[in-house]
C-alpha positions, 0 to 999 in steps of 0.5 A, spaced: 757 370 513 758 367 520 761 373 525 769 372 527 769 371 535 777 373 536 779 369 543 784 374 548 790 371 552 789 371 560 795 375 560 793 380 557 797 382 551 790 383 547 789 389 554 791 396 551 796 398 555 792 401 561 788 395 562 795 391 564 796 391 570 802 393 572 806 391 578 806 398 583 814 400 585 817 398 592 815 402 598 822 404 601 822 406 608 822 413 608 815 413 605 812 410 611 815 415 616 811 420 619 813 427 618 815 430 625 818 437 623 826 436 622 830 431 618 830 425 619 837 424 617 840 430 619 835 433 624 835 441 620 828 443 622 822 443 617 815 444 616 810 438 618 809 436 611 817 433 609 821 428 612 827 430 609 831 436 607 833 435 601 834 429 596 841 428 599 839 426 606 833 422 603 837 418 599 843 417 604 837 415 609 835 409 604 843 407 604 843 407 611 837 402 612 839 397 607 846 397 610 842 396 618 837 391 616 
């Protein structure tokens, strides 16, 4: 009995699903900023690890940069 040689797309459909390469999400300008001990939105004070207060300035931030681009 001759062994069965099964053949594998390129595109990787015979891949699990942790072998497919799946392509990385947009980095938005925010990520990029550094942090610089205040909001960068509206300037409250914070520690030196966030960039933004709260998800409201952080996404009022993004909104921001897309209408100015």
């Amino acid at each position: 009995m001759d062994p069965i040689q099964e053949s594998i797309p390129e595109d990787g459909a015979g891949r699990p699903p942790s072998a497919v390469a799946t392509p990385a999400p947009p980095v938005r300008a925010r990520h990029m900023l550094p942090p610089k001990g205040a909001c960068w939105y509206c300037e409250k004070p914070l520690d030196n690890v966030r960039r933004f207060c709260d998800k409201e300035c952080a996404d009022a931030f993004d909104e921001e940069k897309e209408y100015t681009r």
